[in-house]
C-alpha atoms as a printed R data frame, in Angstrom:
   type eleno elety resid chain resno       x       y      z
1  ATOM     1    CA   UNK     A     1   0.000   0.000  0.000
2  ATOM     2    CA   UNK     A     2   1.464   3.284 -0.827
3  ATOM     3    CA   UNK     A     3   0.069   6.942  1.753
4  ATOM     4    CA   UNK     A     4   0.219  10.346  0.319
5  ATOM     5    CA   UNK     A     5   4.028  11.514  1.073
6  ATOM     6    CA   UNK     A     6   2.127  15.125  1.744
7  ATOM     7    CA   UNK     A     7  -0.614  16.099  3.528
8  ATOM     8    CA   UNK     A     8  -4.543  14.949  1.839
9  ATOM     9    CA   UNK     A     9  -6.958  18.131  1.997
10 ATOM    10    CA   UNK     A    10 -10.635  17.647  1.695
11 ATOM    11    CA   UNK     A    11 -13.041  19.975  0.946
12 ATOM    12    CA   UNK     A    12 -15.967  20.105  3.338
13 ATOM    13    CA   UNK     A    13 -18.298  18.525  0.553
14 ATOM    14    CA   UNK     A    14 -15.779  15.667 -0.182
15 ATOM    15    CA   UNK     A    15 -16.016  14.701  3.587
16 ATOM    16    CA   UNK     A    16 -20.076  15.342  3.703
17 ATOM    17    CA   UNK     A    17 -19.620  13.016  1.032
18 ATOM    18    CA   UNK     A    18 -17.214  10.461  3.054
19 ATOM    19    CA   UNK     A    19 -19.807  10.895  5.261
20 ATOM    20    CA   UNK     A    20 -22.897  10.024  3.214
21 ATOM    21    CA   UNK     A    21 -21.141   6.921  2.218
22 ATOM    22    CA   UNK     A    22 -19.770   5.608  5.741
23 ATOM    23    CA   UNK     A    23 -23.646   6.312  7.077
24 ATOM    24    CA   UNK     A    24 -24.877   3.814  4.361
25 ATOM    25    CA   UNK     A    25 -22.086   1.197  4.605
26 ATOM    26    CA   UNK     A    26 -23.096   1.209  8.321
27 ATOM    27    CA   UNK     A    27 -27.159   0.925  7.283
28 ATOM    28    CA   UNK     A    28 -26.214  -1.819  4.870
29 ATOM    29    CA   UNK     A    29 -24.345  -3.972  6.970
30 ATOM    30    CA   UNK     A    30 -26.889  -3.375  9.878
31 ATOM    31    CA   UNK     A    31 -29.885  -4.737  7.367
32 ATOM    32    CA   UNK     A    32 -27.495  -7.647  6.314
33 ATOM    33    CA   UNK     A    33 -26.717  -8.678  9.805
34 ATOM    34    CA   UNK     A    34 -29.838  -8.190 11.145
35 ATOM    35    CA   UNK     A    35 -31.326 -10.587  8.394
36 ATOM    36    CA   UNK     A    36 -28.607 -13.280  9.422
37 ATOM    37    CA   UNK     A    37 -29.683 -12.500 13.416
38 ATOM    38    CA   UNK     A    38 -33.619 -12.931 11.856
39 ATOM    39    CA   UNK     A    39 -32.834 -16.129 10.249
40 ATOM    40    CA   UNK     A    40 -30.822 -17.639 12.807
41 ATOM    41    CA   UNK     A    41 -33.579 -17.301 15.322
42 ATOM    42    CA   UNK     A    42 -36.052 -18.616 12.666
43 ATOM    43    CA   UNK     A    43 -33.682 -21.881 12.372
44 ATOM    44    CA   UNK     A    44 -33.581 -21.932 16.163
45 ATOM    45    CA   UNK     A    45 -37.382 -21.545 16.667
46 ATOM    46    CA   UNK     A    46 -38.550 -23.765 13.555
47 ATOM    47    CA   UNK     A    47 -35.372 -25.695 13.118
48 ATOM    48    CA   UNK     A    48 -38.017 -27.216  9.681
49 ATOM    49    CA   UNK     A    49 -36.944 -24.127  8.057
50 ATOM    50    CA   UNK     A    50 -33.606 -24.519  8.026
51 ATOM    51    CA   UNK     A    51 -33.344 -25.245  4.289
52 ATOM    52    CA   UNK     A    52 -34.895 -22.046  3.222
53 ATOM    53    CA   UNK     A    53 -33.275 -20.013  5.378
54 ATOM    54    CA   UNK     A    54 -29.938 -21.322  5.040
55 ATOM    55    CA   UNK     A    55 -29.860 -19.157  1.174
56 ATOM    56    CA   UNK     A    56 -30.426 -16.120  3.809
57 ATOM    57    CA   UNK     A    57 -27.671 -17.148  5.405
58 ATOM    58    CA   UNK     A    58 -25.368 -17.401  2.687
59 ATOM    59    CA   UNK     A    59 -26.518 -14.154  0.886
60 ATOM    60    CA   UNK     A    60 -25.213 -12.101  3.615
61 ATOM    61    CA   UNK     A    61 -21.769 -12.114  3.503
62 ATOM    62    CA   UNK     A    62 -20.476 -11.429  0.238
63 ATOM    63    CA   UNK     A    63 -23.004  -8.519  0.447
64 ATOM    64    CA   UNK     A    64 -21.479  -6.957  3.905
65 ATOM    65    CA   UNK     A    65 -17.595  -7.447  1.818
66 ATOM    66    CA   UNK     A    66 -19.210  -5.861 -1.177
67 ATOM    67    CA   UNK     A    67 -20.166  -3.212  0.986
68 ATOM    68    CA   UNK     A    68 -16.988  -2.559  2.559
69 ATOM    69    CA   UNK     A    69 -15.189  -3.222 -0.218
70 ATOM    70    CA   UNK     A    70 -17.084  -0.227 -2.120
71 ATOM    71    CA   UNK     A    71 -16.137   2.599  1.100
72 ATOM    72    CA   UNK     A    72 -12.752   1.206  0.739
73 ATOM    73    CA   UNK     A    73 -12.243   2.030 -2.478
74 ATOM    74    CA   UNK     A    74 -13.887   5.324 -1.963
75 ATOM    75    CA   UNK     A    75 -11.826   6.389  1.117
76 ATOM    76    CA   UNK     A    76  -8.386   5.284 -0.308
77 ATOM    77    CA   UNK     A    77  -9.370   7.161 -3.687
78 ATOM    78    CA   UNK     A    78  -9.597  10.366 -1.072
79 ATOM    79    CA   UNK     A    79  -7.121   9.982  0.627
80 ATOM    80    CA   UNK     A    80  -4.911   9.314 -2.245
81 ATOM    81    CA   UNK     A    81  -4.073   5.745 -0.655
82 ATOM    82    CA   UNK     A    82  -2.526   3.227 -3.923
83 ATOM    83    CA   UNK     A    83  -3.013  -0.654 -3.191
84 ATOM    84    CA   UNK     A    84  -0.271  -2.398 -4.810
């Protein structure tokens, strides 16, 4: 990974924006997580279901890595952060 070598200014709409994006990373995940919380208990309660919710399950974490993935991406290209 290669930092800035001088100091990163942002204007005060490119961190409302920073902002913006962090606040729906966080909603996102929150949703995703509280689906895999939702169909936990389901399994737990009505273990019959188990099948059906196990695609709940699954869907959840490639979505929460998407997410995160995405304000990465976002943040480095700010910050002027280079992955090598």
């Amino acid at each position: 990974m290669t930092l800035p070598t001088q100091p990163v200014t942002l204007t005060a709409e490119q961190i409302a924006e920073l902002n913006r994006r962090l606040s729906n990373m966080r909603h996102d995940i929150n949703n995703q997580l509280s689906l895999v919380l939702a169909a936990s208990e389901l399994i737990r309660a009505k273990p019959h279901m188990a099948e059906r919710m196990t695609a709940t399950l699954v869907e959840q974490p490639p979505k929460i890595a998407a997410a995160l993935q995405s304000f990465s991406a976002e943040f480095e290209k700010m910050f002027g952060i280079q992955r090598k």
